[in-house]
C-alpha positions as CSV (number, residue, x, y, z in Angstrom):
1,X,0.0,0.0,0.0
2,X,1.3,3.4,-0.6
3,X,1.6,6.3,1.7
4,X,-0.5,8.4,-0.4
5,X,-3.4,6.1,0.3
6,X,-2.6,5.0,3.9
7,X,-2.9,8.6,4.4
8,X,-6.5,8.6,2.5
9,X,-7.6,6.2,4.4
10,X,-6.4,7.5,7.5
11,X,-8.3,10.6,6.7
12,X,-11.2,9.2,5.6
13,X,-10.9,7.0,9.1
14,X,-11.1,10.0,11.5
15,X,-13.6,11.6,9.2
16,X,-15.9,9.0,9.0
17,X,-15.6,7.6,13.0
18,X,-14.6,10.9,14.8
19,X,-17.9,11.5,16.4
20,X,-18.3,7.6,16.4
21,X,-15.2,5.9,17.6
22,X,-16.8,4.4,21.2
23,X,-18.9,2.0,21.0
24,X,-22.4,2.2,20.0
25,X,-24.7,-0.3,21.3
26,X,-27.6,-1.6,19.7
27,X,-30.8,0.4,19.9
28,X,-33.9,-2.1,20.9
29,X,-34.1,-4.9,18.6
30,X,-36.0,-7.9,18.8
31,X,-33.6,-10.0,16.9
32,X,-30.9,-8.8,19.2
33,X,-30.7,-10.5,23.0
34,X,-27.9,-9.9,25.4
35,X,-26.0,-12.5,26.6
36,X,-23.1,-11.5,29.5
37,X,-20.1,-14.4,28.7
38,X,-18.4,-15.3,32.2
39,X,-14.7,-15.2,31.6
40,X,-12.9,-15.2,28.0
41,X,-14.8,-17.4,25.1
42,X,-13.2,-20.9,24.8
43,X,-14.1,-21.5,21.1
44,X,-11.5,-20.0,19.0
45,X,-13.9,-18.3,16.5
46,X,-15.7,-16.7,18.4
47,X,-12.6,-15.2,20.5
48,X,-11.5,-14.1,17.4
49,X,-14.7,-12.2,16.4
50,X,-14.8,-10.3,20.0
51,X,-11.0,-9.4,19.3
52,X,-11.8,-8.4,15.9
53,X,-14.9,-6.5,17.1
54,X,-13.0,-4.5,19.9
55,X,-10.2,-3.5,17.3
56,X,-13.1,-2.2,15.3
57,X,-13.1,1.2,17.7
58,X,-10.2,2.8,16.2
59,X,-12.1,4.7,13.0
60,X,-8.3,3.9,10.8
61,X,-9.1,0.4,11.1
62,X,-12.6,0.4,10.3
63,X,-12.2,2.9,7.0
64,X,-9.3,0.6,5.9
65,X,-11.7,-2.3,6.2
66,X,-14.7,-1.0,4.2
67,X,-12.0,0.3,1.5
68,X,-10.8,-3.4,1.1
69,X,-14.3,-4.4,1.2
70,X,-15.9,-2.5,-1.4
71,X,-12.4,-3.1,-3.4
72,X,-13.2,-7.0,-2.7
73,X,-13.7,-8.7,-6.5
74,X,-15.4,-11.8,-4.8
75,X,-19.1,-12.0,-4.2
76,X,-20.8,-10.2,-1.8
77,X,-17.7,-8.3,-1.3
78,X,-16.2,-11.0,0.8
79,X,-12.4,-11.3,1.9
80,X,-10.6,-14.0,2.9
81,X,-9.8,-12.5,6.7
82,X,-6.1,-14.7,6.8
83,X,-5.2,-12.7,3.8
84,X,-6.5,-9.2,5.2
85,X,-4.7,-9.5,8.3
86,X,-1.4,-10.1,6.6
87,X,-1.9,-7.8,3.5
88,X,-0.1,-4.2,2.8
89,X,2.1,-5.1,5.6
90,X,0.1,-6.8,7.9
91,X,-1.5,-2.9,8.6
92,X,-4.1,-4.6,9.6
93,X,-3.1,-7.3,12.2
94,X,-0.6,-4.7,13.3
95,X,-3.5,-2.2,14.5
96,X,-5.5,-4.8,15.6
97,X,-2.5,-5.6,17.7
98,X,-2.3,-2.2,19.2
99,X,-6.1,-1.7,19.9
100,X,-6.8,-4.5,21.7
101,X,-3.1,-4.9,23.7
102,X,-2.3,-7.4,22.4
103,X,1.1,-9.1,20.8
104,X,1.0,-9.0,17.0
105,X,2.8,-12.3,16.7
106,X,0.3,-14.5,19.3
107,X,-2.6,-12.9,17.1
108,X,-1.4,-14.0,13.6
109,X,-0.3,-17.3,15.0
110,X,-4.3,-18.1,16.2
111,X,-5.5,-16.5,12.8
112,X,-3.1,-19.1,11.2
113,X,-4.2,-21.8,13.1
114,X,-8.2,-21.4,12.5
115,X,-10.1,-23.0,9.9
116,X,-10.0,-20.3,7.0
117,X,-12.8,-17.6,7.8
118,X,-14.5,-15.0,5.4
119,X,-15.0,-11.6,6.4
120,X,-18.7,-9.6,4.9
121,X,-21.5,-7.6,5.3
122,X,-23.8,-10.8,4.8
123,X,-26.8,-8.5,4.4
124,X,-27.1,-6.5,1.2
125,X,-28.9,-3.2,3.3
126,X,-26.0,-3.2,5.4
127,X,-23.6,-3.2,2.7
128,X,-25.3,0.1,1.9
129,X,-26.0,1.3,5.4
130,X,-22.9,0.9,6.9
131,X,-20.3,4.0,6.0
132,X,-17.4,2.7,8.2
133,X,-19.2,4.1,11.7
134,X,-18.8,2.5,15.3
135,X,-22.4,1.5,15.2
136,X,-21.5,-2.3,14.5
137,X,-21.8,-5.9,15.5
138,X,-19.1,-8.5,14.6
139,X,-21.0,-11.8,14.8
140,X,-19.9,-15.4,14.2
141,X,-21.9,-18.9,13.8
142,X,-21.1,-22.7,13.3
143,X,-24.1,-24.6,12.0
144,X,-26.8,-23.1,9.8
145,X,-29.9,-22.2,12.7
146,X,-27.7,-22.1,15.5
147,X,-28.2,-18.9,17.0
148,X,-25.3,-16.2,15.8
149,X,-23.0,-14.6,18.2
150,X,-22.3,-10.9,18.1
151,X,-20.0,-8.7,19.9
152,X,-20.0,-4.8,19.7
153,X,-16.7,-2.7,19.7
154,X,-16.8,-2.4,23.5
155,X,-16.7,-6.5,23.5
156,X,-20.1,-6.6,24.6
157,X,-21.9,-10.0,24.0
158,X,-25.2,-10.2,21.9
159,X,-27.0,-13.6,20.8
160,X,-28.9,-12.7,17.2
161,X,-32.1,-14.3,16.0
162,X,-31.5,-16.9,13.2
163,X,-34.2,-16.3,11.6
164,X,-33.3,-12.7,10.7
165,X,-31.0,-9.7,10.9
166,X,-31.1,-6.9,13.3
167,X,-31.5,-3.4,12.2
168,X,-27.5,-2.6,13.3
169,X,-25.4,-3.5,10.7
170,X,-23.4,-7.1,11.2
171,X,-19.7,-7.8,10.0
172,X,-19.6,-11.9,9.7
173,X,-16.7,-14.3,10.8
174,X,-17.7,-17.5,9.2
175,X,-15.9,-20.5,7.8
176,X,-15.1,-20.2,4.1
177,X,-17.4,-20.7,1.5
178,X,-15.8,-18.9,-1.3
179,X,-13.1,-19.8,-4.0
180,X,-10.5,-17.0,-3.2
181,X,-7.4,-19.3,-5.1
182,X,-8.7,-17.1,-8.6
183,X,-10.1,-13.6,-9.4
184,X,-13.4,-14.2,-10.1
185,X,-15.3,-14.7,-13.8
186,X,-16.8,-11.9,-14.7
187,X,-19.3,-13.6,-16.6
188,X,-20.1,-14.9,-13.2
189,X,-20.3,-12.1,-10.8
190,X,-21.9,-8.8,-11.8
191,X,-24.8,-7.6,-9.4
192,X,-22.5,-9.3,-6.3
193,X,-18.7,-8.1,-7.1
194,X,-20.0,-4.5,-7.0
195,X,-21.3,-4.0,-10.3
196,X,-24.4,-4.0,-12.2
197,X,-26.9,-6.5,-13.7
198,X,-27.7,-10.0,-12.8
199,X,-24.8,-13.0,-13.2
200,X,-28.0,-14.8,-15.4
201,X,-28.6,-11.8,-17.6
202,X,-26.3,-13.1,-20.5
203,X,-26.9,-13.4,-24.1
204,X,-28.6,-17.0,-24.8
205,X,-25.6,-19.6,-26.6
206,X,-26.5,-22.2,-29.0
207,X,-27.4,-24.9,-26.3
208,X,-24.7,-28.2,-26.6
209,X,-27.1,-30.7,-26.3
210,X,-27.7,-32.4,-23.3
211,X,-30.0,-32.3,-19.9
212,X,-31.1,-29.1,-18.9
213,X,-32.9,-27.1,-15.9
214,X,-34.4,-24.1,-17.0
215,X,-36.7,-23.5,-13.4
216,X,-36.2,-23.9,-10.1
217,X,-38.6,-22.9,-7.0
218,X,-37.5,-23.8,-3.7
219,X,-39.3,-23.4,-0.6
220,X,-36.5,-21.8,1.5
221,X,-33.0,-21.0,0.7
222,X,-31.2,-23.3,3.8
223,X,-28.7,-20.6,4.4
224,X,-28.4,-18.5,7.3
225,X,-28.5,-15.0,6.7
226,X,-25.3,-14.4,8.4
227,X,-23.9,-16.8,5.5
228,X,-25.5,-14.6,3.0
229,X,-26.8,-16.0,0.1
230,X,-27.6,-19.3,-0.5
231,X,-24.8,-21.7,-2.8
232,X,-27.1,-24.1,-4.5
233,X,-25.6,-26.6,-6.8
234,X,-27.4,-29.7,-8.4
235,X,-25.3,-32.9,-8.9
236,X,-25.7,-36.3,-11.7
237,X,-25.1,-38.9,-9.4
238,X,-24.4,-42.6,-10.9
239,X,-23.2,-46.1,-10.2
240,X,-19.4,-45.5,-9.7
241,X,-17.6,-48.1,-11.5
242,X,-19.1,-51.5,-11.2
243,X,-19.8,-50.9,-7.3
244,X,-22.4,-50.7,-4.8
245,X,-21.5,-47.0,-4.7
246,X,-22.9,-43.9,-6.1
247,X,-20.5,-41.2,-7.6
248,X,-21.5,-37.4,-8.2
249,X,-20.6,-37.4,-12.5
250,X,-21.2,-34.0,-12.9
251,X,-22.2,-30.8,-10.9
252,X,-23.9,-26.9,-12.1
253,X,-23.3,-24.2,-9.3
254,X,-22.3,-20.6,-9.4
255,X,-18.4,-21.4,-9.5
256,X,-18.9,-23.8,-12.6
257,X,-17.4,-22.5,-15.9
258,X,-20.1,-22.3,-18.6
259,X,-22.6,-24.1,-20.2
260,X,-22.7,-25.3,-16.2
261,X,-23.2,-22.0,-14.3
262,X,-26.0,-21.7,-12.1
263,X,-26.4,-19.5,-9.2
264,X,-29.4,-18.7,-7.9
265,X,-29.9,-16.3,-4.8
266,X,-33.8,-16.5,-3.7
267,X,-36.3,-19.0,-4.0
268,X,-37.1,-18.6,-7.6
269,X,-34.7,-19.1,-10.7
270,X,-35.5,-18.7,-14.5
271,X,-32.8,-19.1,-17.0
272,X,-31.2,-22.3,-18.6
273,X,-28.1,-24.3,-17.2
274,X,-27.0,-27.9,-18.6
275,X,-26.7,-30.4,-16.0
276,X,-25.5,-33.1,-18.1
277,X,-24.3,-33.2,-21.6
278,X,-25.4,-36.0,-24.4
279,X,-22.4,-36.9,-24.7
280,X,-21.9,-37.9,-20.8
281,X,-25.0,-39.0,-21.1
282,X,-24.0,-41.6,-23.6
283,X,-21.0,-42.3,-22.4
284,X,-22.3,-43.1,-18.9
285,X,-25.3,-45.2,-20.7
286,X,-22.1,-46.9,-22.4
287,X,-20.0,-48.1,-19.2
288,X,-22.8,-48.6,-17.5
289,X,-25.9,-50.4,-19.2
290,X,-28.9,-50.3,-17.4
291,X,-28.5,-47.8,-15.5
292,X,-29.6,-44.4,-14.8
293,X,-28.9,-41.2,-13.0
294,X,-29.8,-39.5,-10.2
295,X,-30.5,-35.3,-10.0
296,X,-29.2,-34.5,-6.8
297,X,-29.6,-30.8,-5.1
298,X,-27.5,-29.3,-2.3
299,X,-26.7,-25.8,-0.6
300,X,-23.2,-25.5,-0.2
301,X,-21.3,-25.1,2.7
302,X,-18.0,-26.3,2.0
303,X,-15.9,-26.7,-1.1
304,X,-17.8,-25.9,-4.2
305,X,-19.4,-28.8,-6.4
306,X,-17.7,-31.2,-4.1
307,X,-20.9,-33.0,-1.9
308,X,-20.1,-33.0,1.8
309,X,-23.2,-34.3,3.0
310,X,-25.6,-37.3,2.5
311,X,-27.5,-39.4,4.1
312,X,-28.0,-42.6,2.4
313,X,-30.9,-43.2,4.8
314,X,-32.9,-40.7,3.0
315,X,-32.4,-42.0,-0.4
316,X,-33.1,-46.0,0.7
317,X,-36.4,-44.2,2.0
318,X,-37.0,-42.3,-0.8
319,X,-36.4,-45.4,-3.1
320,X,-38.3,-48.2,-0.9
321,X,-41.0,-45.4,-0.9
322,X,-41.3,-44.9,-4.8
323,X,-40.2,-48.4,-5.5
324,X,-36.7,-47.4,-7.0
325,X,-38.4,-44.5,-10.2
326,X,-35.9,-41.9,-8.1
327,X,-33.8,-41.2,-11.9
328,X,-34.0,-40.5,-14.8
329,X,-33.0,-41.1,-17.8
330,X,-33.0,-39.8,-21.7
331,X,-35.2,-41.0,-24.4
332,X,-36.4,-39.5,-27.7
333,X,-40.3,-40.0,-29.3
334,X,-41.4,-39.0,-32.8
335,X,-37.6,-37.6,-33.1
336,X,-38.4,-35.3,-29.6
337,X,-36.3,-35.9,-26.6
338,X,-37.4,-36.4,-23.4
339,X,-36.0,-37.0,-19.8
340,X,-38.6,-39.4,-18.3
341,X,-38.3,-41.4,-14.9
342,X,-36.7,-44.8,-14.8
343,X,-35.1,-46.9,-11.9
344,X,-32.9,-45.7,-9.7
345,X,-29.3,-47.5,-8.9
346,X,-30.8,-49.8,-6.3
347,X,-27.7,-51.0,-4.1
348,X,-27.6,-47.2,-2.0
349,X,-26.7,-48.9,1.2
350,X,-23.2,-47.5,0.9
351,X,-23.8,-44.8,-2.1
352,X,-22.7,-41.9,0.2
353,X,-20.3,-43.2,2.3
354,X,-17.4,-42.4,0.4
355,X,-19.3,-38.7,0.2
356,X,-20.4,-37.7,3.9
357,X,-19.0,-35.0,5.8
358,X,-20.5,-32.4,8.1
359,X,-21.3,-29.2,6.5
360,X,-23.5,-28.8,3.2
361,X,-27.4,-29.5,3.7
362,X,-29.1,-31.7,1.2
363,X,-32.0,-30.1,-0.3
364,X,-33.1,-33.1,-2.2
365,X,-33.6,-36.0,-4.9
366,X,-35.8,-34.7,-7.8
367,X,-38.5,-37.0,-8.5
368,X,-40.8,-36.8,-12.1
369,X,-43.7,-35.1,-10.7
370,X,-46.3,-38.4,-12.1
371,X,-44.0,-40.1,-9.1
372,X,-44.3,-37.7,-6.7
373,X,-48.1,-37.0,-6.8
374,X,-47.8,-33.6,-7.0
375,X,-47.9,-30.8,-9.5
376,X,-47.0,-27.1,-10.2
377,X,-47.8,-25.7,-13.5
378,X,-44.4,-25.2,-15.9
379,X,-42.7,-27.9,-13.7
380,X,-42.0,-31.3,-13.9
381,X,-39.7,-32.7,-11.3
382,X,-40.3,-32.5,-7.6
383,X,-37.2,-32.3,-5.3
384,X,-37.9,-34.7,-2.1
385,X,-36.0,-34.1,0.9
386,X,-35.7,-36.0,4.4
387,X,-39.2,-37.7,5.3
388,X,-40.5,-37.4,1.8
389,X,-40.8,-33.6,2.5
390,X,-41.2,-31.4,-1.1
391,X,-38.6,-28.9,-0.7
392,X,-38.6,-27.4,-4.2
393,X,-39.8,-28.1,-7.8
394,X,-37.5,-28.0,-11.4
395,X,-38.4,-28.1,-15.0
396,X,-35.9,-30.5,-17.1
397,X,-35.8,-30.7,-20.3
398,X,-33.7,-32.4,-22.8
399,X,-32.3,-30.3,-26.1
């Protein structure tokens, strides 16, 4: 960083925090509760987020924060919070360090020893609202619905309401979700990376043909708000091999590389994304006669297109309870193609076991919706979650 800027933004610190640099604490909020912690927090995160959230009170820090968050390239205007304490000289770690009394090296040595964590303004009104001010909450959360835990810049301690934000504007501490290894596409991040536009407003490419979704509805978004907006990926799962064992073929999400891009940020989506080409479609129908594929829908919480969650309960239910029509699989009629159900691999006893983890939430198993019993107008498949609830419905096509 230059000294020409480190000035600005020394300025700009003082000018935007001088009447605001003491803590401001939240004006009555019903998704904000107090909650006094007895001693220091044990869990690393969160004594991270009260240190960072303390630091805040110096108006330098907090201008040179919102200047590397509306610089951010990444969506939402994320940064990776490793890299922010160690960039431009570690200025950063350095005057959190000095705010808070504590040694620069012991602070970089826990930030190094976390998981990675993402730094944002999770909620696009405070992305707006917030011009660098002391009236803040730093707030961290392990498992999507778990109640979120907030600090102010005195180190005051705040449990928020899962459901939704409070009125103060909240800085998240939160595991990684985001690929910050490469600048993103900007075919893929418009309206996010703080331009214009939707990522889903591009010009229409002659289709490669192959399985497509070209709707989705889901009936919630299974993020957290303090995680921001939901990652949503659909998977072709198929026999791996000659196994018992399913294997994820081929995923669309909103860090895919076209024709497989999809990213969809509320409960409705319109557009068109492959989810399978023809040619993997033959190619699978090649090695592995008989069989058919699964669509398979998730919100990510881990590493993108790579499932970290399953239940192979929930798919044995979902096949003893449909008698196995849980795929699908291409056909063509009068020269028209079609993507119809047809069994499901059948041996699932151990299809996910190579897959499970911890972290991403299954939304579902799309069903045809003459198997499901159930039927919205313009779509066709029904996505079954956990206990045969409906947790969204897709139109798939074939082109």
């Amino acid at each position: 960083m230059s000294r020409t800027t480190l000035s600005f933004l020394v300025a700009l610190g003082w000018t935007a925090g001088a009447c605001t640099d003491r803590p401001v604490a939240p004006e009555p909020d019903p998704f904000v509760t107090a909650a006094p912690l007895a001693g220091a927090p044990t869990e690393i995160r969160e004594s991270t987020t009260r240190t960072l959230a303390r630091a805040l009170r110096s108006p330098v820090l907090r201008a040179y924060l919102r200047a590397k968050l509306h610089a951010s390239p990444f969506r939402e205007q994320k940064l990776q919070f490793q890299r922010f304490l160690h960039g431009d000289g570690q200025h950063a770690l350095l005057r959190i360090a000095t705010e808070t009394g504590t040694r620069a090296a012991a602070l970089a040595a826990a930030a190094d020893s976390s998981i990675p964590l993402e730094v944002y303004l999770p909620v696009p009104a405070h992305r707006v609202a917030w011009m660098g001010d002391g009236r803040l909450l730093v707030a961290t959360q392990g498992a999507d619905g778990e109640a979120p835990v907030a600090y102010d810049t005195a180190g005051n301690r705040f449990l928020l309401s899962p459901d939704s934000p409070p009125s103060i504007p909240v800085l998240a501490l939160v595991p990684v979700e985001t690929d910050f290894s490469t600048r993103p596409n900007p075919m893929m991040c418009v309206s996010e990376c703080g331009g214009g536009g939707g990522g889903d407003d591009r010009p229409p490419l002659t289709p490669t043909p192959g399985l497509y979704m070209t709707q989705a509805h889901f009936t919630r978004d299974f993020e957290s708000w303090l995680k921001g907006s939901p990652e949503l990926e659909v998977h072709i799962l198929g026999q791996k091999g000659q196994t018992d064992s399913l294997t994820d073929y081929q995923c669309a999400g909103e860090r895919q590389g076209t024709p497989y891009y999809f990213d969809q940020n509320g409960l409705d989506w319109s557009n068109s994304v492959m989810l399978f080409s023809q040619a993997q479609l033959n190619n699978y129908h090649a090695q592995h006669p008989g069989q058919n594929v699964r669509v398979y829908v998730v919100e990510d919480d881990d590493a993108a297109c790579q499932i970290k969650t399953g239940n192979p309960d929930v798919l044995v239910f979902l096949d003893s309870l449909y008698t196995g029509r849980t795929a699908g699989k291409d056909t063509a009629k009068d020269g028209i193609k079609h993507f119809t159900t047809a069994q499901s691999f059948q041996k699932v006893l151990t299809s996910l076991a190579s897959l499970i983890n911890t972290n991403d939430e299954l939304v579902g198993n799309a069903l045809a919706d003459s198997v499901a019993g159930e039927h919205h107008a313009g779509f066709n498949w029904i996505v079954k979650g956990a206990q045969n609830v409906t947790n969204g419905w897709i139109t798939l096509e074939m082109r």
